[in-house]
Structures are given as C-alpha cells and as structure tokens.
Backbone as JSON Lines, residues from 0, in Angstrom:
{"i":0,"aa":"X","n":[51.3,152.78,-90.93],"ca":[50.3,151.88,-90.38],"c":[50.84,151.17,-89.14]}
{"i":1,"aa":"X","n":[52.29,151.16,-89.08],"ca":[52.58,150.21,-88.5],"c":[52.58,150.79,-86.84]}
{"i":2,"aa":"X","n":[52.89,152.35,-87.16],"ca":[52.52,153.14,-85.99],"c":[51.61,153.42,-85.17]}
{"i":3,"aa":"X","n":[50.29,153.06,-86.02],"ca":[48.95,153.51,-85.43],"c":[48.69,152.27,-84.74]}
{"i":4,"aa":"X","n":[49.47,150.8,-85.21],"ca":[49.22,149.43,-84.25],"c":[49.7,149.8,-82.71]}
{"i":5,"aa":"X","n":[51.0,150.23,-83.02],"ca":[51.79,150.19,-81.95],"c":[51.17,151.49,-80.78]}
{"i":6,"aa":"X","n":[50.37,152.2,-81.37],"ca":[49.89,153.64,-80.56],"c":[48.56,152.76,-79.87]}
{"i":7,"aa":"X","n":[47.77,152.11,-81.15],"ca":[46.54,151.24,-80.52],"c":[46.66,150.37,-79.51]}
{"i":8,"aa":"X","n":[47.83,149.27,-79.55],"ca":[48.15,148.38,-78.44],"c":[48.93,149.71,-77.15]}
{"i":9,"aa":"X","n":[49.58,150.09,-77.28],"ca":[49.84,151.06,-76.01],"c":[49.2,151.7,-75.4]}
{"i":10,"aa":"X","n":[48.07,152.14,-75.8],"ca":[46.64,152.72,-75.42],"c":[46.04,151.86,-74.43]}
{"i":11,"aa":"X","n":[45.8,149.62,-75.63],"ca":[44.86,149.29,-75.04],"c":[45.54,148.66,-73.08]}
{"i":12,"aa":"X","n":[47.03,149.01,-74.0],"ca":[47.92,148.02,-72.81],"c":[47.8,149.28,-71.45]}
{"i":13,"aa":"X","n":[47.44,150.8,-71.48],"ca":[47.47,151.1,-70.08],"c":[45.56,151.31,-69.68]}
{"i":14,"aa":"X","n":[45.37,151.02,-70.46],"ca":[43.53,150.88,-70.19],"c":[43.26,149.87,-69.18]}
{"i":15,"aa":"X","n":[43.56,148.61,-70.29],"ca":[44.23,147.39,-69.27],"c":[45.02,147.54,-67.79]}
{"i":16,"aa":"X","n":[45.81,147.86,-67.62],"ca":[46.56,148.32,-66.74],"c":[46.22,149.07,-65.58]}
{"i":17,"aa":"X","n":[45.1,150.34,-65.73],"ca":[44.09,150.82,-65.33],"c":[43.28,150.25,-64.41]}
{"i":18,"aa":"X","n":[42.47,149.32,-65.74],"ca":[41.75,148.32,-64.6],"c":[42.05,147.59,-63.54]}
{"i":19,"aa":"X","n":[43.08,146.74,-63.74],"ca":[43.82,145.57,-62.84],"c":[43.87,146.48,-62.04]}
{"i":20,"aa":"X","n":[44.61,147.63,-61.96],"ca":[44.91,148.63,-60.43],"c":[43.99,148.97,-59.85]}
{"i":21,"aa":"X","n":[42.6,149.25,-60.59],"ca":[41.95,150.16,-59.57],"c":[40.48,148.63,-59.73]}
{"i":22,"aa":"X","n":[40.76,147.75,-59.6],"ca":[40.43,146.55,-59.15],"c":[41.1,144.84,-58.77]}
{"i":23,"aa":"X","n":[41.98,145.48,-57.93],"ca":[43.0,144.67,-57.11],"c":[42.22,144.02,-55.78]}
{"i":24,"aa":"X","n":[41.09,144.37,-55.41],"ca":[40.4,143.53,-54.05],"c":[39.87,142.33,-54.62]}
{"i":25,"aa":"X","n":[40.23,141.41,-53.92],"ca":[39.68,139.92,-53.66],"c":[38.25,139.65,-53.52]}
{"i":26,"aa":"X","n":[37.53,138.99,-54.66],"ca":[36.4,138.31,-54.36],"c":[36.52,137.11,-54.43]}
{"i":27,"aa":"X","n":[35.27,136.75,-53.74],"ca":[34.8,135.36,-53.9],"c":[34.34,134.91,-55.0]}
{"i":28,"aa":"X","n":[34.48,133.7,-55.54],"ca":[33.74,133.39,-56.72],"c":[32.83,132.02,-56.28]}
{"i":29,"aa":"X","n":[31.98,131.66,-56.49],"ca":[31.08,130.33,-56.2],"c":[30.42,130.02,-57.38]}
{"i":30,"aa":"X","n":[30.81,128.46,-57.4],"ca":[29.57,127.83,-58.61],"c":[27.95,127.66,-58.57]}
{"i":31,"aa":"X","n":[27.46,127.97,-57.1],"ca":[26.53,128.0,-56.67],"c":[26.06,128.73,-55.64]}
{"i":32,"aa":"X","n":[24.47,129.13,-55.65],"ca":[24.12,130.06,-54.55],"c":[24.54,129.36,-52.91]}
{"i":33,"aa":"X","n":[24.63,130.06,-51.74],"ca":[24.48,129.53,-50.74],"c":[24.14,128.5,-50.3]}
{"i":34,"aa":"X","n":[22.27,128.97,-50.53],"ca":[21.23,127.93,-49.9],"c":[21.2,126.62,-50.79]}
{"i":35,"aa":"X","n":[21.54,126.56,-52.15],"ca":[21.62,125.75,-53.02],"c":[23.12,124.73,-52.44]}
{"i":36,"aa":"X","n":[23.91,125.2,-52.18],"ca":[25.13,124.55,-51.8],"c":[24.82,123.81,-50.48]}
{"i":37,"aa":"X","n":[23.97,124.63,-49.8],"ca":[23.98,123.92,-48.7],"c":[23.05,122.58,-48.58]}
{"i":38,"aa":"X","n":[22.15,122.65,-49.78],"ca":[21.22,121.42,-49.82],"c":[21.88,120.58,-50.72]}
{"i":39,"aa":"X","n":[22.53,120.7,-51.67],"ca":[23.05,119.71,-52.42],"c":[24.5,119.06,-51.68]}
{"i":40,"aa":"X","n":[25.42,119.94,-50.2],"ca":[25.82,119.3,-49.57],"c":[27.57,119.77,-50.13]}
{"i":41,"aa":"X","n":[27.93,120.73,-51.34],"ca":[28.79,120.93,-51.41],"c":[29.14,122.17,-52.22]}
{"i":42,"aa":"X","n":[29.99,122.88,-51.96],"ca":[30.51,124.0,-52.53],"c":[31.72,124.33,-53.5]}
{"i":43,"aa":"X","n":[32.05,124.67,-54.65],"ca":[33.23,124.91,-54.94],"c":[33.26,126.62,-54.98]}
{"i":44,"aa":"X","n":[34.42,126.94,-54.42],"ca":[34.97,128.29,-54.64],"c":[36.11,128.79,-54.68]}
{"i":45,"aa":"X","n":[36.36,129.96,-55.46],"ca":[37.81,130.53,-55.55],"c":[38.13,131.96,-55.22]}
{"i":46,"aa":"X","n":[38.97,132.37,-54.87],"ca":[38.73,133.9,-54.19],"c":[40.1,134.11,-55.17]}
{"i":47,"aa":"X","n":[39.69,135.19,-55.91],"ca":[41.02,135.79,-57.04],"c":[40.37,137.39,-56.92]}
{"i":48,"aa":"X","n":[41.49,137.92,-57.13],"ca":[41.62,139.9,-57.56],"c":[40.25,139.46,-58.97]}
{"i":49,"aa":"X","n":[39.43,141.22,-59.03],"ca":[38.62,140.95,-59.69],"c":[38.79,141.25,-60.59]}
{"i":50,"aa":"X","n":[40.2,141.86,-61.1],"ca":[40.45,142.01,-62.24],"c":[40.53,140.79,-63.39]}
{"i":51,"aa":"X","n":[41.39,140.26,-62.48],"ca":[41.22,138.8,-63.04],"c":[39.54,137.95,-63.64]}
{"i":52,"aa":"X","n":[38.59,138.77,-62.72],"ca":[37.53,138.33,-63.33],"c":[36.83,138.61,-64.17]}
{"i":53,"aa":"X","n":[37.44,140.16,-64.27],"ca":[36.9,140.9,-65.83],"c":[37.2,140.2,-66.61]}
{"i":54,"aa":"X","n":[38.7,140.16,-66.72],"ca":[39.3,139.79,-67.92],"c":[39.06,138.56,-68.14]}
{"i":55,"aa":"X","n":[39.1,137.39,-67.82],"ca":[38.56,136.31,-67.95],"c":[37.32,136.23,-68.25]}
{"i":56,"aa":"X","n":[36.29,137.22,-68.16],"ca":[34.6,137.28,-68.51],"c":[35.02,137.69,-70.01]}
{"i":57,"aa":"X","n":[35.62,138.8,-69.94],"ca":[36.12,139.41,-71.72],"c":[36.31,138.02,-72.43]}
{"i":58,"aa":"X","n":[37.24,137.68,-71.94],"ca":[38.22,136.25,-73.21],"c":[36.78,135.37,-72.92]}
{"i":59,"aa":"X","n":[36.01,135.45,-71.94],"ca":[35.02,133.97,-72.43],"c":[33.91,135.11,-73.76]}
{"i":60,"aa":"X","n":[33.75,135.98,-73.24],"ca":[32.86,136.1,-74.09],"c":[33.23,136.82,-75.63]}
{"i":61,"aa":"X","n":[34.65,136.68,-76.26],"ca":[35.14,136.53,-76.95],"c":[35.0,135.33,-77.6]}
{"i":62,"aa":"X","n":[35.48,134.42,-76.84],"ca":[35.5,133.01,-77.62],"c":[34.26,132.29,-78.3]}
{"i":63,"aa":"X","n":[33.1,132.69,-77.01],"ca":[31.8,132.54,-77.7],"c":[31.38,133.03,-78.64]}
{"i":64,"aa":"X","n":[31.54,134.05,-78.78],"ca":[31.25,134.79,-80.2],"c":[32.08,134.66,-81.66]}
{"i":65,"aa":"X","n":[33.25,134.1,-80.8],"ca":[33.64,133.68,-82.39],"c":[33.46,131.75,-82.42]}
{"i":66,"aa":"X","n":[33.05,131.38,-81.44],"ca":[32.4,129.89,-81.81],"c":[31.09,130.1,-82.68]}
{"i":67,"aa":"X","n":[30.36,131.07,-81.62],"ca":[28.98,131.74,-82.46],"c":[28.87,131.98,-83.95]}
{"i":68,"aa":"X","n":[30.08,132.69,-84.4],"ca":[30.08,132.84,-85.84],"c":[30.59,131.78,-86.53]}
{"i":69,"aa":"X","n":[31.36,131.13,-85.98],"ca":[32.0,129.88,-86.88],"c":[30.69,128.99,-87.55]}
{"i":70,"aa":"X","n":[29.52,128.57,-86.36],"ca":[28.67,127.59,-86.4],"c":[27.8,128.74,-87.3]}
{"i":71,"aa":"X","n":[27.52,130.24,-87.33],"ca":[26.62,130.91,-88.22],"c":[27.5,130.65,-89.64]}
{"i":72,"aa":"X","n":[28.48,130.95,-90.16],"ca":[29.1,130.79,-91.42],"c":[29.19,129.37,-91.89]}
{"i":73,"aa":"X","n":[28.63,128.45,-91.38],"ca":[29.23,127.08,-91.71],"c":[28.09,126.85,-93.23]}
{"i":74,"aa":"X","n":[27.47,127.66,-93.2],"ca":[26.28,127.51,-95.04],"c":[27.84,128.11,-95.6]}
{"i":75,"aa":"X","n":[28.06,129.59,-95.73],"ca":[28.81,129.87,-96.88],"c":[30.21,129.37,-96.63]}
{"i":76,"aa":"X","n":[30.65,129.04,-96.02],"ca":[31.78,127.56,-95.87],"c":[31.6,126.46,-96.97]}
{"i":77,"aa":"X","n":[29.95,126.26,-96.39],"ca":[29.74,124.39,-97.5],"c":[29.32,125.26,-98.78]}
{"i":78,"aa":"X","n":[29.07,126.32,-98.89],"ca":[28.88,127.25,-100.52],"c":[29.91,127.15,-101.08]}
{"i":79,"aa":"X","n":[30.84,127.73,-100.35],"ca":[32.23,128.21,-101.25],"c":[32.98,126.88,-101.78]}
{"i":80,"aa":"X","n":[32.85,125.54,-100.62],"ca":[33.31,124.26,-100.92],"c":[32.62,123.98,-102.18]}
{"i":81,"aa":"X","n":[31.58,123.83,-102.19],"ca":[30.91,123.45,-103.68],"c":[30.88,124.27,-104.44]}
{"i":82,"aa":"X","n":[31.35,125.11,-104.43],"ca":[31.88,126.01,-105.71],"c":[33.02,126.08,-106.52]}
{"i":83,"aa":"X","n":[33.84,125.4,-105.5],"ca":[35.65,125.24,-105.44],"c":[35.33,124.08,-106.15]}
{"i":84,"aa":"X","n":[34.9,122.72,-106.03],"ca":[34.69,121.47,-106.64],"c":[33.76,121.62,-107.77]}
{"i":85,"aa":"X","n":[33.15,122.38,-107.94],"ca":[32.35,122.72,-109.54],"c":[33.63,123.25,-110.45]}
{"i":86,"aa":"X","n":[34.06,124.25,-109.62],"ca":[35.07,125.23,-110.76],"c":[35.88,124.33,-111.04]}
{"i":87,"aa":"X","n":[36.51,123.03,-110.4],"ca":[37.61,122.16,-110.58],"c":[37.33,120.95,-111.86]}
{"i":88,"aa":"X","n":[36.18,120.98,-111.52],"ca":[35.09,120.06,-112.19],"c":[35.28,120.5,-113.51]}
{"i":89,"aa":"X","n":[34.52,121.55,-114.01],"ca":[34.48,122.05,-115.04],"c":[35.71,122.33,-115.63]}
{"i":90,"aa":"X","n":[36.81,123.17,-114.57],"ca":[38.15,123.23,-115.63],"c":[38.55,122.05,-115.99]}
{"i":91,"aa":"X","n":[38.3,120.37,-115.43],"ca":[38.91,119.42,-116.04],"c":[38.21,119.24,-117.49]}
{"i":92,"aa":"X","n":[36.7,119.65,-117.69],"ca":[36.32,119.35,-118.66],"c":[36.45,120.48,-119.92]}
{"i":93,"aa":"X","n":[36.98,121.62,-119.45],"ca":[37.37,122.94,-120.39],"c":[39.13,122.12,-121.11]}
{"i":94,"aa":"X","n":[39.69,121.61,-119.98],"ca":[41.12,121.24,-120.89],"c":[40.49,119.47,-121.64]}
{"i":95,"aa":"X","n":[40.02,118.58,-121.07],"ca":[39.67,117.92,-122.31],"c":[38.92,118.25,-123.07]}
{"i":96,"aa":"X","n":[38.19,118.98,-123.53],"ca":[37.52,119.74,-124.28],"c":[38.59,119.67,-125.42]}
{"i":97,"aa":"X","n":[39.56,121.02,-124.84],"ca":[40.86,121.52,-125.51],"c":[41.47,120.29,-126.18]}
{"i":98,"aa":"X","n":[41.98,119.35,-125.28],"ca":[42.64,118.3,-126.4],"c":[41.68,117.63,-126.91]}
{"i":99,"aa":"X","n":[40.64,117.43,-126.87],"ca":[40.08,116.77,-127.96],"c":[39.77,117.69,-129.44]}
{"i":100,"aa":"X","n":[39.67,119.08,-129.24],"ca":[39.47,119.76,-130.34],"c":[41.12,120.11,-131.47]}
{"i":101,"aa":"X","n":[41.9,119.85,-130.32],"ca":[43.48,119.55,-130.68],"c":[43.95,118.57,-131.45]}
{"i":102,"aa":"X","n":[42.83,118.02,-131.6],"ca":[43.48,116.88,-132.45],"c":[44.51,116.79,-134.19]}
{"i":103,"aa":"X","n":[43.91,115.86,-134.54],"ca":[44.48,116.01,-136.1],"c":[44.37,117.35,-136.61]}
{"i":104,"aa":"X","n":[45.27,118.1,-137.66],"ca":[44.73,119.12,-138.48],"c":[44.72,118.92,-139.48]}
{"i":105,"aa":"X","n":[45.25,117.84,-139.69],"ca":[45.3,117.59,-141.48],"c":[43.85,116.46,-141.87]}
{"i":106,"aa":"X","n":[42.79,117.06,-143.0],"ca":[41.75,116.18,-143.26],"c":[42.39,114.58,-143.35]}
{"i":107,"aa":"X","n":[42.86,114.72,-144.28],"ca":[43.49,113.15,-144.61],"c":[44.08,112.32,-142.79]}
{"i":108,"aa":"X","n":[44.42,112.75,-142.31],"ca":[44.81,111.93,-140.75],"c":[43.29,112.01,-140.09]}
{"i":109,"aa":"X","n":[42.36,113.43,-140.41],"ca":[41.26,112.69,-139.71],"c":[40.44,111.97,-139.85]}
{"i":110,"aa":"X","n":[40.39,111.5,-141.38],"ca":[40.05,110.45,-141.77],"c":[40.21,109.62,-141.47]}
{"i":111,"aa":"X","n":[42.16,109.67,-141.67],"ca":[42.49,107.97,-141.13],"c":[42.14,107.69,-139.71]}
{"i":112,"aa":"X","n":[41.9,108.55,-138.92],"ca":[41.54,108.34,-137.48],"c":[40.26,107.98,-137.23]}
{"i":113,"aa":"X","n":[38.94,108.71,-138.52],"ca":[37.93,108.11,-137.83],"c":[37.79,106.32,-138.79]}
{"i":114,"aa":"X","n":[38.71,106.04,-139.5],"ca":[38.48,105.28,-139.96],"c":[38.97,104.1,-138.85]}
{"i":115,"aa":"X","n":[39.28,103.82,-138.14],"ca":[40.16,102.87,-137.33],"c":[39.09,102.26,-136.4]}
C-alpha cells in the first residue's frame, strides 16, 4: 500500500510540475473591472505566473468544500453527541442498577436492612 502512495504522489507531483511549466507567463490579477475602478477611484492589483493562480483557485476551492461539508454534517455531529450522552446516561444507570441488585444475599440481613 505503501507503494501505490508513493507512485500516487509522484504522479500527482509531475502533473503538478507540468502545469507550473507550461504556465509560467505573468498575469494580471484585479479586484475589480476597469470601468468600475475607475469610478470608485481605486484599484488593487497583482501580476503573479498563472500557475500560481491555478493552484491557489484549487486550495480555495478545496477549503470551501470542506467548510461546505463541515456546516452540512453539523445534524449528525449534534446526533452522535446525543447519543454519546444517552449511552453514558444509561450505563450510569445499568451499574447502579447492578449494585443495588448486589446487595444483601442472606434473607435474614435483608431484613435487617429493610428494617432500619
């Protein structure tokens, strides 16, 4: 198994590798259109290789999707929590159960016990 990791990451590492090379030209990047920049009076921009912009589009839209699922699983999250605190619940009342049925075995002591 441990081979087929190491064959999978070496694969994904010249795929990767691939890209960055055969997208090494410089773009522009802008937070806003032109005509929009020019009426609101200001621009931000960054000019990076566009590989860099793939990959950075990948990891964002990675992260979203696993924010995405975090906030979709958050029911069987609060399920499994209240299931964990029932089962805890109940085993406290399965072992007093137990010692209370533990008690005396001899009639004569449970006598004297309920007699008190």
């Amino acid at each position: 198994m441990r081979y087929i990791r190491y064959a999978f990451l070496g694969a994904l590492a010249v795929v990767l590798i691939t890209v960055a090379l055969a997208n090494r030209n410089i773009v522009e990047l802008r937070l806003l259109p032109e005509e929009m920049a020019g009426f609101l009076g200001w621009s931000w921009t960054i000019n990076l290789p566009l590989f860099i912009v793939i990959f950075l589009a990948i990891i964002a839209g990675v992260m979203i999707g696993f924010v995405w699922e975090w906030f979709r699983e958050h029911n069987q999250r609060a399920e499994g929590r209240r299931a964990k605190s029932a089962a805890v619940k109940l085993a406290g009342e399965v072992q007093s159960l137990k010692r209370e049925k533990a008690g005396p075995k001899d009639d004569v002591l449970a006598l004297l016990e309920d007699g008190r």
